[in-house]
N, C-alpha and C positions, 0 to 999 in steps of 0.2 A: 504494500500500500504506500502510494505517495507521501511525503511530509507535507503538510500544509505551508504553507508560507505566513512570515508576520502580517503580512497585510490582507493575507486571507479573508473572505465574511466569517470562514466557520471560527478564528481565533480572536477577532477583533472585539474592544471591548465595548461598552455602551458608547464611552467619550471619546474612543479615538475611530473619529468619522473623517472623511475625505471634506476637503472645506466644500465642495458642492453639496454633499448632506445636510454640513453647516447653513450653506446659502439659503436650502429651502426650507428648513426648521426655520430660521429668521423670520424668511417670508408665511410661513403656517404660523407662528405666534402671531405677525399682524393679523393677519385674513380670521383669527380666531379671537382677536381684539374688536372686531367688528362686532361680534356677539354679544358682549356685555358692557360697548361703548356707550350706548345710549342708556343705559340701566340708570344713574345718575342722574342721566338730562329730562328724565320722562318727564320728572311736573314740572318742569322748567319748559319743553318744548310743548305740553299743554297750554301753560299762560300765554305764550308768547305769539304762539298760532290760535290760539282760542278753541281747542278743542279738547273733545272728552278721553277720559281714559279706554272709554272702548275704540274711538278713532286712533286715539296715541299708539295705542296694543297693534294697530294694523302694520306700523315699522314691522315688528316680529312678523306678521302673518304673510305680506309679502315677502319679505325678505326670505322665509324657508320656504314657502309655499315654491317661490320658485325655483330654488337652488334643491326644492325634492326634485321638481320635474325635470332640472335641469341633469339631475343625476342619471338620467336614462340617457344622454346624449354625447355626455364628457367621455365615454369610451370610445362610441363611434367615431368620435373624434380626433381624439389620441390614437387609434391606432393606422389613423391617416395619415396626422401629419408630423407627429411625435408625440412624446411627451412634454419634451422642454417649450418646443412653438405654443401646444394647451397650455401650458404653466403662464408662458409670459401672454398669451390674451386672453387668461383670467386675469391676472394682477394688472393691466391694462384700464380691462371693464370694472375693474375695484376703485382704481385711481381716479377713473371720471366719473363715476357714478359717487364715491365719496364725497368729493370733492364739488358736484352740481347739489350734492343733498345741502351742504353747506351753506347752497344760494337759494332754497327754499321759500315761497312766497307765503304756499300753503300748507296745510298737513295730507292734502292730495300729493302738491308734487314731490312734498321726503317720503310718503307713501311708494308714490312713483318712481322715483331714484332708489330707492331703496331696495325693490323689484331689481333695477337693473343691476345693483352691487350682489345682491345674492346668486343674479346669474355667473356671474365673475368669479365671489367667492365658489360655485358651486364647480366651474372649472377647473379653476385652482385646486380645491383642497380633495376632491378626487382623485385628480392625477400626482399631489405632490404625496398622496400616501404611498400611490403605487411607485414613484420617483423614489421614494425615503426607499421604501422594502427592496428595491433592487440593486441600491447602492450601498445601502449601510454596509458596516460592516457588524458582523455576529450575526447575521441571520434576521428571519421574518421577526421572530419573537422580543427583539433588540430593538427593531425598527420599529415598531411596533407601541413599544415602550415609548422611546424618539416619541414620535409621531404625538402619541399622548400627553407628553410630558411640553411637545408645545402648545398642544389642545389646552394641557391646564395653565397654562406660562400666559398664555393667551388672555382666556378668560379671565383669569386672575389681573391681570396689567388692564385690562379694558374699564374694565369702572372706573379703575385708578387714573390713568388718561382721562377718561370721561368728567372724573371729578375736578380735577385740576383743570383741563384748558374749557369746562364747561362753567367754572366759576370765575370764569370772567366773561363769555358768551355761551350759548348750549350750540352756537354754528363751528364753534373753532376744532371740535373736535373729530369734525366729519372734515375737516382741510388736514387735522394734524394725522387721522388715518391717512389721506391721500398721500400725504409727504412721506410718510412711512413705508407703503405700497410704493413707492417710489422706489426707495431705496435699495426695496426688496426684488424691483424688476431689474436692477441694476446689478444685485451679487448674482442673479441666478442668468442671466445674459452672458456675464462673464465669466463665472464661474463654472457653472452646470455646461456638460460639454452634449452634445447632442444625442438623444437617448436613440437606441436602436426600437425600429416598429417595431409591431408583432408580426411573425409570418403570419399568425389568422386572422386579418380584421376582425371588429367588432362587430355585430351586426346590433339594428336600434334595437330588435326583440330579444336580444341576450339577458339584458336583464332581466329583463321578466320572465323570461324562460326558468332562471337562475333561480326564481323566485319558487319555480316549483317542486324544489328539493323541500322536503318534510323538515330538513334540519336549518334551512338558512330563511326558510318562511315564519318558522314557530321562532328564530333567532330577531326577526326582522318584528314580529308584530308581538311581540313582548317587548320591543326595544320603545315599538309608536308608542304604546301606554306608558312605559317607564317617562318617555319622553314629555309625555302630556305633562307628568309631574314635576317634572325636571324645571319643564319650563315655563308652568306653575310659578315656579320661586322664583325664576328671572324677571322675568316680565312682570308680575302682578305686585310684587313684594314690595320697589319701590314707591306704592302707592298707599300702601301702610304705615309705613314706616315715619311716615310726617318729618321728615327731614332734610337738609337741604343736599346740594349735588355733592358737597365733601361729606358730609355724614356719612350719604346712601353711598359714596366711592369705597369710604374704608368698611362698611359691612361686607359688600361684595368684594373686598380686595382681601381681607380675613377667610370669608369663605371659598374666594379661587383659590390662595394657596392651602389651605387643608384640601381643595379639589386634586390641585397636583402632584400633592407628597400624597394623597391616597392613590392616586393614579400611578405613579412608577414606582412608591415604595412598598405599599400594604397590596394592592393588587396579586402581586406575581406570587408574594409568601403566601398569600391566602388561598391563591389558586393551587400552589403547589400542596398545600395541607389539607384542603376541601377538595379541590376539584373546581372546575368554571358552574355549575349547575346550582350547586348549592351555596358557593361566593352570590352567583344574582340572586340565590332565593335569600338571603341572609341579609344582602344590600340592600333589596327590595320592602323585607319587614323595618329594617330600620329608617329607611327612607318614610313609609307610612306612618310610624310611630311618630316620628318627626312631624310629619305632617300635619297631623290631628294633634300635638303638641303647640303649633304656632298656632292653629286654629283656635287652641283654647285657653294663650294667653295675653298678658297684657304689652307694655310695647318693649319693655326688657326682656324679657323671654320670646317672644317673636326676636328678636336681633340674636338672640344667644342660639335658638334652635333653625333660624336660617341661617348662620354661620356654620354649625355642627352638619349642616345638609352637603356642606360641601366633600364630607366623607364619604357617605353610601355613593353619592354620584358621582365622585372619584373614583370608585373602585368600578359602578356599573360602567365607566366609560371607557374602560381599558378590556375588561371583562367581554362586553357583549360587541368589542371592534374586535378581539384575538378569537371571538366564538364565530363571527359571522367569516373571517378567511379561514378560519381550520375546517368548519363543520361540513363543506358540502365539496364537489371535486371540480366547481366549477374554479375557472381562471382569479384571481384575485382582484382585478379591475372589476372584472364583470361581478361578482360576489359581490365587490363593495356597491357598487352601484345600485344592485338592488335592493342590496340591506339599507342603503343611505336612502333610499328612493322612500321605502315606508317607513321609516323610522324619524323621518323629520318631517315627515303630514303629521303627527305629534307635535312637532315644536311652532310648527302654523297655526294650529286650531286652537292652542291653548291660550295663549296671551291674549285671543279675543274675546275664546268663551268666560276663562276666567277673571276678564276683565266687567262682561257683560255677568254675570253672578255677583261681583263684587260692587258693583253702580245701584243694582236693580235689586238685590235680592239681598245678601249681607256679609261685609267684608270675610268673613271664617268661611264662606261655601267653598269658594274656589280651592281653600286647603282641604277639606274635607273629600274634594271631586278627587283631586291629584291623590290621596289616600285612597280612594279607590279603584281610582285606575292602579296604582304599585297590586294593588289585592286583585287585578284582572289579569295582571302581567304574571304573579304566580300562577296562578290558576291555569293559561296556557304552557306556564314552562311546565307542570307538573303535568295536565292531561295530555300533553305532548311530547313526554319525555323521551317516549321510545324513540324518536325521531335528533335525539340529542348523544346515544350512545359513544357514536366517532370523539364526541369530547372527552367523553371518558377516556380515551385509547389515549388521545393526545396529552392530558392532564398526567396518564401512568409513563409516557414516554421522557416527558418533561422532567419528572420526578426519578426514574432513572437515569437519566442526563446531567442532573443535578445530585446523584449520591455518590461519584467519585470526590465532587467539589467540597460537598459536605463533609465528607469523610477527612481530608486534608484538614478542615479545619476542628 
């Protein structure tokens, strides 16, 4: 058997990545600063446009709604014209679509710009996971981590951002993403050297075809409910919370980073002790408990148990992206695609519905819903378990993989 080499994928370690990997982690922590940028600015870009928290909520609902649909397209594309060309006319479409939300008259047109940023982001961050897992070095499961750990880097920096350059305007933030998405078209231009296609194009009905594997369909539509709840707490939260854009910036900057240290450090241990099946069922009950927790108390305890939320959702976000490429034999593009496709008509519906509970009906529903969607999300992983087996294979592999290393120590 051949020696491996130092620069190997199979020897490499998390941190020593080729700076092209570097370049697109950079650009993934912006493109995922988009997500919790506006979190901060919600009653602030309410006042200022005159409109309601269910109109405000619509930033979210365009913005996933079409970066889901857009996810059925980002393959057939990439495997046209590369990867790296998708990459940079996603970060492109981010840049100006950021950057017009910026010049907003209405809550129609940041509505409308906002649509077009998630077409961009939906570009991007498709392809930059499949760019990450091909380059890294260590392997899927490395990359993997990568990819998550700028998911949370992201999120976590986005309200932060949000708070600071939205406390002096709620416009400046959507220029200072665009500068940012700038920078990011810049390392990965120069950086990232031209990725090789696929010999098999993508075709558009791949994804959904993808979709018909028992294991990456029950992986995909336990993910839409987790999500519903997920993004529950994003969106609706700063509307409780009665505080201004720095207040609402450090709650969510509190809870991205316990998002991220659960995302790359508690994730992997836990999987490798439980298994991936019972990590989401475990995430899932203390996500709900959470839930119904902020639903029934007052404004110090709502800040303390949506800060602690960012644990279950750290782990679910690593968990159910390393279950949806292991579980089925489809391509890993095409797998992500469709698991991104119904898993973020979740993070569309939520920020409206639960905004439209919270207006009309009474601030504690919208927790109370997201509580039950987590208890719907069990419910199909468990009646659909037989359909999740191959995880099990993969989680006993892992754990053999990992007991020479153990044993050294």
């Amino acid at each position: 058997m051949s020696a491996t080499t130092p620069d190997s994928p199979e020897t490499g370690g998390l941190l020593r990545q080729p700076l092209s990997v570097w370049a697109t982690a950079f650009a993934a922590v912006v493109a995922f600063m988009g997500i919790g940028l506006v979190d901060p600015i919600l009653p602030a870009i309410a006042k200022g446009l005159d409109a309601t928290q269910s109109q405000v909520s619509l930033l979210f609902t365009s913005y996933f709604l079409i970066t889901a649909v857009a996810m059925l397209v980002t393959g057939f594309v990439s495997s046209r014209i590369g990867g790296k060309k998708t990459l940079l006319i996603g970060l492109t479409l981010v840049v100006v679509f950021a950057a017009l939300s910026g010049t907003s008259g209405s809550v129609g047109e940041l509505v409308g710009f906002r649509a077009g940023w998630g077409l961009g982001n939906a570009m991007f961050v498709a392809t930059a996971l499949a760019v990450i897992v091909g380059a890294a070095s260590g392997g899927a499961e490395s990359a993997i981590i990568l990819y998550e750990a700028a998911l949370g880097l992201g999120i976590s920096t986005g309200p932060l951002l949000g708070a600071v350059l939205g406390g002096w305007h709620w416009r400046y933030p959507f220029f200072g993403t665009a500068a940012l998405m700038a920078i990011g078209f810049v390392l990965i231009a120069t950086l990232l050297r031209q990725t090789a296609r696929p010999v098999k194009k993508t075709r558009l009905s791949d994804p959904i075809r993808a979709l018909g594997h028992g294991g990456l369909s029950t992986t995909a539509f336990t993910a839409l409910f987790y999500n519903y709840a997920f993004f529950t707490i994003l969106a609706f939260t700063p509307f409780v919370l009665h505080m201004d854009a720095h207040g609402i910036g450090l709650v969510f900057f509190a809870w991205g980073v316990l998002l991220a240290l659960c995302s790359v450090f508690v994730a992997p241990v836990l999987q490798r002790r439980l298994g991936s099946v019972r990590v989401l069922h475990l995430a899932l009950t203390v996500l709900l408990v959470l839930q119904v927790a902020i639903a029934l108390s007052g404004h110090t305890g709502i800040i303390v148990f949506v800060i602690l939320t960012g644990v279950p959702i750290g782990i679910n976000n690593t968990v159910f992206t390393e279950a949806a490429m292991e579980v089925s034999d489809a391509p890993r593009p095409v797998a992500s695609a469709g698991y991104n496709f119904v898993r973020w008509l979740g993070g569309a519906v939520a920020p409206y519905i639960a905004s439209k509970l919270g207006e009309g009906v009474d601030p504690s529903l919208p927790y109370y819903a997201g509580a039950l969607c987590c208890l719907i999300g069990m419910a199909v992983l468990y009646t659909r378990r037989r359909h999740l087996r191959s995880l099990e294979r993969v989680d006993i592999d892992h754990t053999f993989q990992d007991a020479p290393t153990l044993a050294r120590h």
